[in-house]
C-alpha positions, 0 to 999 in steps of 0.5 A: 625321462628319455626315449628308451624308459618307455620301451619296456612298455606296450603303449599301443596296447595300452591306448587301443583297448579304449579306443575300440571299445569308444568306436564300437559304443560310439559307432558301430552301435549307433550305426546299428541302431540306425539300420534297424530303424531303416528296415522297419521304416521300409518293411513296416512303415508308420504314420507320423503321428506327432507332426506339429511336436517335431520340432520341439522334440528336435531342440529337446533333444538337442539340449539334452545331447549337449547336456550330455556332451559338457557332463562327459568332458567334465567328467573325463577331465575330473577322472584323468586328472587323478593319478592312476599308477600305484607302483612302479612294478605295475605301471602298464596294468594300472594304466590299462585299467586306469584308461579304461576305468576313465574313459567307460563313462565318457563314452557311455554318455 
């Protein structure tokens, strides 16, 4: 295929939507998450009240997140390597929702 097959295509388009909908799930909500625990530790802050768990709350924690992390690449890699165009007329839709459809979850873990 040359250049000029894809110009009939909104490729931008197609690969934007994701990627806002990966930096509002993967920033914007933590960050905000993160500013709320900030106000509460300044406006009402509390004991610490399991001092000696902490860092074994840390390692669990960190397991989990890389748990997490491997499942996410695995699934994405086991999602994207299906096909995701059904006919040629529609390429752009089923892109659009195929995209979209792969990669909710990956962002959601």
């Amino acid at each position: 295929m040359s250049l000029r097959d894809y110009e009939n295509y909104d490729v931008t388009g197609m690969v934007a939507k994701p990627l806002y909908l990966g930096m509002v799930i993967n920033v914007m909500v933590p960050g905000g998450l993160l500013f709320l625990c900030f106000y509460l530790n300044r406006h009402y802050p509390l004991e610490n009240r399991i001092p000696d768990l902490a860092d074994g709350l840390f390692w669990v924690f960190a397991l989990i997140s890389v748990a997490q992390a491997g499942l996410a690449l695995w699934w994405r890699h086991k999602n994207f390597g299906a096909p995701m165009v059904r006919r040629k007329e529609t390429i752009e839709k089923d892109l659009m929702r195929g995209i979209m459809a792969c990669s909710r979850p990956s962002f959601l873990l």
